[in-house]
N, CA, C and O atoms as CSV, one atom per row, in Angstrom:
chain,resi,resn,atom,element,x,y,z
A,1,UNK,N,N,5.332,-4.828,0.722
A,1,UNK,CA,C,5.031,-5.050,-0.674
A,1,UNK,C,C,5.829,-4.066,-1.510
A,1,UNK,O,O,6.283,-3.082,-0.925
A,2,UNK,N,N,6.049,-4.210,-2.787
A,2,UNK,CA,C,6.776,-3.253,-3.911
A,2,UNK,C,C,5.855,-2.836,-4.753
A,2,UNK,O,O,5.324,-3.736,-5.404
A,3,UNK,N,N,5.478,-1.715,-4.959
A,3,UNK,CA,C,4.973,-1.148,-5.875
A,3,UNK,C,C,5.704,-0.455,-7.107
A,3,UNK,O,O,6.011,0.661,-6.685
A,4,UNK,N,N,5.923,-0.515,-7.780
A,4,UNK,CA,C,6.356,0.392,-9.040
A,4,UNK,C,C,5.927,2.229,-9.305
A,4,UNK,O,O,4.718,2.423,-9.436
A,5,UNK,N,N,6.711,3.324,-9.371
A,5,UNK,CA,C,5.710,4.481,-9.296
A,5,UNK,C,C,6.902,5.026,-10.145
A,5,UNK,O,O,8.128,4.987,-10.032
A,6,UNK,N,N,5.518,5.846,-11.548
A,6,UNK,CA,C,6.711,6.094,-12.276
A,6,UNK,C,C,5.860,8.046,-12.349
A,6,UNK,O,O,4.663,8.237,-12.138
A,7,UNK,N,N,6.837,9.138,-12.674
A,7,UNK,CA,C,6.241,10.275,-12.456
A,7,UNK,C,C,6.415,11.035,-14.100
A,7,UNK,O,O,7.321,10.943,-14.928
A,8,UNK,N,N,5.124,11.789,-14.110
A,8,UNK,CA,C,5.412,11.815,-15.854
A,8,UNK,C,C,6.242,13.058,-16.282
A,8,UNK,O,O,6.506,13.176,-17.478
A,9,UNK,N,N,6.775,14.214,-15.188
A,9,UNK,CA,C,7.268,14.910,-15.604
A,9,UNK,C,C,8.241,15.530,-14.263
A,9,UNK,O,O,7.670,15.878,-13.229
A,10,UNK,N,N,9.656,15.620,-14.392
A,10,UNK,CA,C,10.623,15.642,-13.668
A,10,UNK,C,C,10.934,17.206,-12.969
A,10,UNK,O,O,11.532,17.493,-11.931
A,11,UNK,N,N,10.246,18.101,-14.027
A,11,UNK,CA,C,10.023,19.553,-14.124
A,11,UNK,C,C,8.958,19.721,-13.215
A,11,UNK,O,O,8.993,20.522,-12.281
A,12,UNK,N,N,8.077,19.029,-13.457
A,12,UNK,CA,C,6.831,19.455,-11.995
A,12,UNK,C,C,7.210,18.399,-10.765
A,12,UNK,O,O,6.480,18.221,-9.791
A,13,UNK,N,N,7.996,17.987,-10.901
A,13,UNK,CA,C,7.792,16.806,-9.714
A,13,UNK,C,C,9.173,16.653,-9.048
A,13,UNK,O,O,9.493,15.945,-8.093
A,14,UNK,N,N,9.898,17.482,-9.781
A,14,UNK,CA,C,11.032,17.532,-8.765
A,14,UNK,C,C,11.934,16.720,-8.464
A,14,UNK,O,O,12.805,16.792,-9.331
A,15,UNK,N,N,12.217,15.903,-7.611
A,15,UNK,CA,C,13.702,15.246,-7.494
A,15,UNK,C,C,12.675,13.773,-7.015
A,15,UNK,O,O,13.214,12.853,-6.400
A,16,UNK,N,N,11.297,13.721,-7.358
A,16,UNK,CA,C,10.694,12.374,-6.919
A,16,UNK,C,C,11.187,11.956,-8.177
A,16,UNK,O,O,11.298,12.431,-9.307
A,17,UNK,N,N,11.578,10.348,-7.276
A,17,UNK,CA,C,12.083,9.141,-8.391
A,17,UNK,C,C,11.135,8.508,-8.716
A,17,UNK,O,O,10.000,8.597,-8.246
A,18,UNK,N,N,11.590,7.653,-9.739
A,18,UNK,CA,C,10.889,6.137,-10.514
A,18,UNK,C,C,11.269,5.529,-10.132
A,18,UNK,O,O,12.467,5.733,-9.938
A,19,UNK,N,N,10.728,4.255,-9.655
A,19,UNK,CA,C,11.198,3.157,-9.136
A,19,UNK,C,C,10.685,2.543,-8.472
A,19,UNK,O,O,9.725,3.108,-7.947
A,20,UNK,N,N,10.906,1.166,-8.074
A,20,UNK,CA,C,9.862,0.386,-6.953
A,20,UNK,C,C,10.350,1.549,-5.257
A,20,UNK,O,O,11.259,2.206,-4.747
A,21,UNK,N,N,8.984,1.104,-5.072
A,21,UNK,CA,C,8.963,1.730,-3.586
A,21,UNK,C,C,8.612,0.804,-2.770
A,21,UNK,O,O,7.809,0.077,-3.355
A,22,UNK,N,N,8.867,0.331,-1.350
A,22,UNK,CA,C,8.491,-0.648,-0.347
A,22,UNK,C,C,7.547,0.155,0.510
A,22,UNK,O,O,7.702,1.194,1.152
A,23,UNK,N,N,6.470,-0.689,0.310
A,23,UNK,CA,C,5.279,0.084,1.132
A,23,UNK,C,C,4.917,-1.204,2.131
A,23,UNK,O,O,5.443,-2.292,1.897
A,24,UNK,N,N,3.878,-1.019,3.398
A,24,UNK,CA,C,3.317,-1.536,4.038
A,24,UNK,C,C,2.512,-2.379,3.716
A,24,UNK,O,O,1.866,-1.556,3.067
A,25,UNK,N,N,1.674,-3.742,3.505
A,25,UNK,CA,C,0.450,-4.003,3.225
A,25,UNK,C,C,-0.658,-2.999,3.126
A,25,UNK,O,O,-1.153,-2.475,4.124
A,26,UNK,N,N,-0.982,-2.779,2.070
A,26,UNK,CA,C,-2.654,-2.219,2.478
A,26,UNK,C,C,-2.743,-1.265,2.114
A,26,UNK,O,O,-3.884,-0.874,1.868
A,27,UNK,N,N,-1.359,-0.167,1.827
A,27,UNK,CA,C,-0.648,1.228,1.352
A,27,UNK,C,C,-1.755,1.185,0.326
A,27,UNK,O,O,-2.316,0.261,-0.264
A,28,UNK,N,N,-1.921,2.941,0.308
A,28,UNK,CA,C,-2.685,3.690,-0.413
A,28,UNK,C,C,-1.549,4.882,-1.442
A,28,UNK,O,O,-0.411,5.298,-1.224
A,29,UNK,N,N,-2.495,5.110,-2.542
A,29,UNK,CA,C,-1.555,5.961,-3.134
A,29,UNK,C,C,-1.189,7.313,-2.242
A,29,UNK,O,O,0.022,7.532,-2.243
A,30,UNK,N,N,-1.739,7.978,-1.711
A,30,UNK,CA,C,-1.330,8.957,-0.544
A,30,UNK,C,C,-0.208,8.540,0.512
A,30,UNK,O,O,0.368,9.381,1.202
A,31,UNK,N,N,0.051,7.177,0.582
A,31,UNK,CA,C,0.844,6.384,1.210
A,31,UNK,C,C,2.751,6.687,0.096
A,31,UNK,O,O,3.853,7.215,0.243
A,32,UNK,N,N,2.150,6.094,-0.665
A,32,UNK,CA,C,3.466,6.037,-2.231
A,32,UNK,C,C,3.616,7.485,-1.995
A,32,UNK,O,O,4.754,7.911,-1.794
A,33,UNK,N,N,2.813,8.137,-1.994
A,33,UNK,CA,C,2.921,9.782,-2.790
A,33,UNK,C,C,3.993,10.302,-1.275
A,33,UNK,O,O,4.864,11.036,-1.743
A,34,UNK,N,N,4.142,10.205,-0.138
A,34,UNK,CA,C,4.222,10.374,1.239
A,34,UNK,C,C,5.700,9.859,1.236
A,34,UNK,O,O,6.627,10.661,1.347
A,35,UNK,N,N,5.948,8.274,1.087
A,35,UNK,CA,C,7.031,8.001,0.774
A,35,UNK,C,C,8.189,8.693,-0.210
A,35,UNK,O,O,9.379,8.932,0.000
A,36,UNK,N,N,7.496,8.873,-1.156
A,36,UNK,CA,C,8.399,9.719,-2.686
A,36,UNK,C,C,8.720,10.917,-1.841
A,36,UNK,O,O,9.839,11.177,-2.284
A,37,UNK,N,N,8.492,11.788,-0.952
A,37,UNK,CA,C,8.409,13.058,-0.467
A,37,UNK,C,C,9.708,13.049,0.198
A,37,UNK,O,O,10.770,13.639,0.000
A,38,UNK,N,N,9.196,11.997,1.245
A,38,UNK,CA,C,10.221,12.122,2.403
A,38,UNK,C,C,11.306,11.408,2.196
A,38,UNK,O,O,12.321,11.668,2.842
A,39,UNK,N,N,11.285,10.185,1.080
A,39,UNK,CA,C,13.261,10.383,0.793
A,39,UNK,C,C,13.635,11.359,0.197
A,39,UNK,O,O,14.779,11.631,0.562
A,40,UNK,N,N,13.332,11.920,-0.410
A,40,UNK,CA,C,14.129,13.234,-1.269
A,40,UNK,C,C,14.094,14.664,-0.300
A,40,UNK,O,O,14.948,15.544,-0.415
A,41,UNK,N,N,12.959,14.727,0.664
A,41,UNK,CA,C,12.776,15.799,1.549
A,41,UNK,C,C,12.149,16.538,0.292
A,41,UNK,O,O,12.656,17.643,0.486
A,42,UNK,N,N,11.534,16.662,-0.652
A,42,UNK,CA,C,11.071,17.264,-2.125
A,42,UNK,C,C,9.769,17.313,-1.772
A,42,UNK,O,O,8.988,16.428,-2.123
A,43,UNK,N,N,9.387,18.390,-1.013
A,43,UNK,CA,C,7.421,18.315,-0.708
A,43,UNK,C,C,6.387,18.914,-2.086
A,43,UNK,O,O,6.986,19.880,-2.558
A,44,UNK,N,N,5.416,18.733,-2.660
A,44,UNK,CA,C,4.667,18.960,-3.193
A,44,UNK,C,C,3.695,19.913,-2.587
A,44,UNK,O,O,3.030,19.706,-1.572
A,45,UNK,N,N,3.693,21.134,-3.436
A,45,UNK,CA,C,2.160,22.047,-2.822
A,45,UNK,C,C,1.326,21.700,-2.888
A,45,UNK,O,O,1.127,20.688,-3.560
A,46,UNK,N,N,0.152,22.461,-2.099
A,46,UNK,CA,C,-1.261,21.373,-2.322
A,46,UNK,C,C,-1.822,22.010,-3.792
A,46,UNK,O,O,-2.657,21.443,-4.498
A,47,UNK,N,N,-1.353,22.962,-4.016
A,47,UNK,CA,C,-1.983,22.869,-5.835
A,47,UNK,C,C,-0.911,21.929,-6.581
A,47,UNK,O,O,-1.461,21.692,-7.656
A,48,UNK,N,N,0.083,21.400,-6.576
A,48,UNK,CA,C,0.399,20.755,-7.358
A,48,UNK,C,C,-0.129,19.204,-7.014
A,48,UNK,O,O,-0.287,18.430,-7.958
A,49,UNK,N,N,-0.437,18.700,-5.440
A,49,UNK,CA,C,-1.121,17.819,-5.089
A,49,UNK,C,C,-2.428,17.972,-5.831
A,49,UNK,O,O,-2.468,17.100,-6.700
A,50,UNK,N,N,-3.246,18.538,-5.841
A,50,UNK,CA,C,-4.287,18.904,-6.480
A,50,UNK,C,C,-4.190,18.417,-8.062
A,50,UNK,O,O,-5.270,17.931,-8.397
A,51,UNK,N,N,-3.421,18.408,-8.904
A,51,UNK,CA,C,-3.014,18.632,-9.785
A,51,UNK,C,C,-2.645,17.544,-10.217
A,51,UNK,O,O,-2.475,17.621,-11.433
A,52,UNK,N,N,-2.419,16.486,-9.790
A,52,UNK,CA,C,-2.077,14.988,-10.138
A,52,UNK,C,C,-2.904,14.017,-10.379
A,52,UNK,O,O,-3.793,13.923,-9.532
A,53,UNK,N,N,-2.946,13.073,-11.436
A,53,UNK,CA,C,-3.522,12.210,-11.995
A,53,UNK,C,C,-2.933,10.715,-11.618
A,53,UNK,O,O,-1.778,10.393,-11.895
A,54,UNK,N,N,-3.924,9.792,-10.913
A,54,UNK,CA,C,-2.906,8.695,-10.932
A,54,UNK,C,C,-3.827,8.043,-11.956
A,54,UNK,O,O,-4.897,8.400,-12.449
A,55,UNK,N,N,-2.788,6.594,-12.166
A,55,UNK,CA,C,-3.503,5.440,-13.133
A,55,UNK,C,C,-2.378,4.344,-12.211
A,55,UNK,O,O,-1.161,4.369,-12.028
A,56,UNK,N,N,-3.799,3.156,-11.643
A,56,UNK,CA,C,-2.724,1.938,-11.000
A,56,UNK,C,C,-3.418,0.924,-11.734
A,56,UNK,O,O,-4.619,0.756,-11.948
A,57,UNK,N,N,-2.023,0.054,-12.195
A,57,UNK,CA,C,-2.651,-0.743,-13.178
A,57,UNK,C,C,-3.429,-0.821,-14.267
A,57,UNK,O,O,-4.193,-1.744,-14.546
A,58,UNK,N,N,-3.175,0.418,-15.044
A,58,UNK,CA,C,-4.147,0.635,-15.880
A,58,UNK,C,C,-5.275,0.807,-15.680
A,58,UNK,O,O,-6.058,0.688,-16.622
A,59,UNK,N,N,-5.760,1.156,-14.350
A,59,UNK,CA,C,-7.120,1.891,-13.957
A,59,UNK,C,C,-7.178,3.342,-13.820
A,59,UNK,O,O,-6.086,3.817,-14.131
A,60,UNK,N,N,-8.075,4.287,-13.455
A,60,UNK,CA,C,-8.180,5.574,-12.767
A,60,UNK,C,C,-8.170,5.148,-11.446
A,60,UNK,O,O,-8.772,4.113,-11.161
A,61,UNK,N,N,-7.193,6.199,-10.030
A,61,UNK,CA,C,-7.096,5.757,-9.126
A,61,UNK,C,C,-7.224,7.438,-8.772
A,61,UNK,O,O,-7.278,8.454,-9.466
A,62,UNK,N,N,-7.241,7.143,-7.263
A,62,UNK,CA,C,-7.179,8.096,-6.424
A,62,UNK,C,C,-6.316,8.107,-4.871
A,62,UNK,O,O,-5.895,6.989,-4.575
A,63,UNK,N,N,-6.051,9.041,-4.011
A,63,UNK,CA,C,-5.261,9.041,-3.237
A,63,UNK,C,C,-5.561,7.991,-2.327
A,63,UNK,O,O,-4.848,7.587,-1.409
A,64,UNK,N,N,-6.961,7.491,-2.752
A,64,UNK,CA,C,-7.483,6.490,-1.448
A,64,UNK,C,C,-7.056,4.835,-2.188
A,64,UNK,O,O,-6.804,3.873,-1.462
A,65,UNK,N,N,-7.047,4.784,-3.082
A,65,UNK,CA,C,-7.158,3.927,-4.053
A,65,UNK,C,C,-5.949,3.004,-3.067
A,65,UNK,O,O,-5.166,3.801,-2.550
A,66,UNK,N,N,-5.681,1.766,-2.759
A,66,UNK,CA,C,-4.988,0.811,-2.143
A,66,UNK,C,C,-4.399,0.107,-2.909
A,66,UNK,O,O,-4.912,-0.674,-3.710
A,67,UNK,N,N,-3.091,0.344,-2.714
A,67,UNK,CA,C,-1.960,-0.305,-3.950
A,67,UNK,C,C,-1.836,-2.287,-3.555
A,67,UNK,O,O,-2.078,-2.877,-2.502
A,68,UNK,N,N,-1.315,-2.887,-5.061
A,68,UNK,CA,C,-1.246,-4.181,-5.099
A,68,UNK,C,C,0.032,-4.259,-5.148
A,68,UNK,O,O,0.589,-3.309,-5.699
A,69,UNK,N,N,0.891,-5.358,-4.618
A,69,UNK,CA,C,2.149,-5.997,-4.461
A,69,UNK,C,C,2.230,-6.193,-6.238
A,69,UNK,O,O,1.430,-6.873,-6.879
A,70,UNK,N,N,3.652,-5.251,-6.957
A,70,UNK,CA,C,3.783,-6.015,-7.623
A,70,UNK,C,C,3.363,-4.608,-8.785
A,70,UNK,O,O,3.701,-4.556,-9.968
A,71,UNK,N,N,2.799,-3.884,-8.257
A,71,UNK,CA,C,1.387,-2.995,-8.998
A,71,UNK,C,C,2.165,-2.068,-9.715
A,71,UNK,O,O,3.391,-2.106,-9.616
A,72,UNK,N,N,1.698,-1.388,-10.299
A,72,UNK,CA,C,2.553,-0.297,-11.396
A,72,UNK,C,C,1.734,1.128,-11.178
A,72,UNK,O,O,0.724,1.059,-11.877
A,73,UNK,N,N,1.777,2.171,-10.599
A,73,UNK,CA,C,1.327,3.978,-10.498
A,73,UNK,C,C,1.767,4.541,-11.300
A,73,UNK,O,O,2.959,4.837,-11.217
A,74,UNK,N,N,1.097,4.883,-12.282
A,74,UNK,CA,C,1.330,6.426,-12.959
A,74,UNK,C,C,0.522,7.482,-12.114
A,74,UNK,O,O,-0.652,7.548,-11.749
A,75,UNK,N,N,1.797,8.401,-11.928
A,75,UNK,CA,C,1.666,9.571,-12.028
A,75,UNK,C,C,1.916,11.021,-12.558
A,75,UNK,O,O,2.950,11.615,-12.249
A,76,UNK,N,N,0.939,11.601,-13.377
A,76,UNK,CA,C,0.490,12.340,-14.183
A,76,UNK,C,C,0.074,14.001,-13.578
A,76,UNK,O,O,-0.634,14.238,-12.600
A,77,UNK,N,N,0.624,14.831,-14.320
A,77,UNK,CA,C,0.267,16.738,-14.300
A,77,UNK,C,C,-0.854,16.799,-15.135
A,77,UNK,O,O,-0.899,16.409,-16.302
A,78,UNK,N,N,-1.995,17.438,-14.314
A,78,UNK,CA,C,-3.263,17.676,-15.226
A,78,UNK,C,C,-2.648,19.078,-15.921
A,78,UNK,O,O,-1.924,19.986,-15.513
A,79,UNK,N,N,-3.461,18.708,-17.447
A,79,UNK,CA,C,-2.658,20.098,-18.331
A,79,UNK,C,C,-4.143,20.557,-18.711
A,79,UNK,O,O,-5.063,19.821,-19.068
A,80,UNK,N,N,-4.157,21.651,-18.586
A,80,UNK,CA,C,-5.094,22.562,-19.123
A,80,UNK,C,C,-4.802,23.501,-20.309
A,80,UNK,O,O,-3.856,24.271,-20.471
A,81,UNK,N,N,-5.784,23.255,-21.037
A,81,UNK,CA,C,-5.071,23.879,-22.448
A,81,UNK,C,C,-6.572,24.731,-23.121
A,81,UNK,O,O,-7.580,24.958,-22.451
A,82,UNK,N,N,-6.379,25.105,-24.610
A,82,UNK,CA,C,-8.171,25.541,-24.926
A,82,UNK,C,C,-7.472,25.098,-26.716
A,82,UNK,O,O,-8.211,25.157,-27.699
């Protein structure tokens, strides 16, 4: 299946691209997030893992959350501010 995964900031996220990604049936966002890694060899810490917001399809999602053929991921840097 193709998913769409777009990343909201290039400065925290490094050399992960935008773009459709070819995933397996059934792929989870931890799946997408896994893929983005290992073409670029560009690993994410677990606080910056920590630190990410998805939205699939215009929902709130999570790493478990199971992507749709076709589907669109935002991914988002939680900002803390006062």
């Amino acid at each position: 299946m193709t998913v769409w995964a777009r990343f909201s900031s290039n400065e925290l996220y490094g050399k992960l691209r935008d773009g459709e990604y070819e995933l397996r049936d059934g792929a989870t966002v931890a799946a997408l997030m896994e893929a983005a890694q290992n073409e670029t060899g560009f690993m994410l810490t677990d606080q910056q893992k920590s630190n990410c917001v998805y939205i699939f399809d215009n929902a709130p999602a999570t790493c478990d959350t199971m992507l749709r053929d076709g589907g669109k991921l935002r991914i988002m840097f939680k900002l803390l501010g006062g």
